[in-house]
C-alpha positions in Angstrom: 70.8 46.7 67.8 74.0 44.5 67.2 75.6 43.8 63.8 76.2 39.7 62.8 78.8 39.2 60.7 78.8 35.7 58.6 80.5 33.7 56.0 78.2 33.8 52.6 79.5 31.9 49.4 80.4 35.3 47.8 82.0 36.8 50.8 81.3 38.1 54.5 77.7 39.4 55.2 76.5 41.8 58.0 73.4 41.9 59.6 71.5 43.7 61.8 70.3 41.7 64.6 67.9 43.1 67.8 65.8 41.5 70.7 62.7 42.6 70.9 60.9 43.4 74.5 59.6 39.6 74.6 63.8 38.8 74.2 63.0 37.2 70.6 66.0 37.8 68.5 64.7 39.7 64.9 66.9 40.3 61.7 66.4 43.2 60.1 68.5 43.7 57.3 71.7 42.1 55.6 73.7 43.0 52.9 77.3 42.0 51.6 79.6 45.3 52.0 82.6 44.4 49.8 82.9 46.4 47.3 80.6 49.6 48.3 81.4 52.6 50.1 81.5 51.8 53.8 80.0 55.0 55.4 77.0 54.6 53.2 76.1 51.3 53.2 76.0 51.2 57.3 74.4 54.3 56.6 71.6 52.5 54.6 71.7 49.1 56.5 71.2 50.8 60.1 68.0 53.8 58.5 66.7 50.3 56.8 67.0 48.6 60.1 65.5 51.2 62.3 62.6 51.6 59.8 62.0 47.5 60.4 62.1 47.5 64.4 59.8 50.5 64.7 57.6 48.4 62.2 58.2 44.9 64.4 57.1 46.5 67.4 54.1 48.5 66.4 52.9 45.1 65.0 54.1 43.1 68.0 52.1 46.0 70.1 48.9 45.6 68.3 49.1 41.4 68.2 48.9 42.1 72.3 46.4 44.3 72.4 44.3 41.9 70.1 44.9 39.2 72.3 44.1 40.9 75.3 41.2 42.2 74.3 
């Protein structure tokens, strides 16, 4: 998992950004920082982001198995 960091009209933006096993690039989560605790909210983006990979991949899994079946 890598963090993206953009440019949003109401300030800087940070994603979480990961390549899946077939090298597709998936965003997970993004939220603007400025203003909240730092430890949490990377605390909360990351646990939010893990949450959405496992998820990406179990679906991902089970779209090949369909297919190959």
């Amino acid at each position: 998992m890598k963090e993206l960091r953009f440019d949003a009209a109401d300030g800087v933006w940070r994603a979480a950004i990961a390549l899946d096993p077939e090298r597709k690039a998936v965003i997970l989560v993004a939220g603007d920082k400025s203003g909240k605790n730092e430890k949490k909210f990377y605390k909360k983006l990351i646990n939010t982001a893990d949450k959405r990979y496992k998820a990406h991949l179990a679906e991902s899994w089970r779209r090949r198995r369909k297919s190959d079946g």
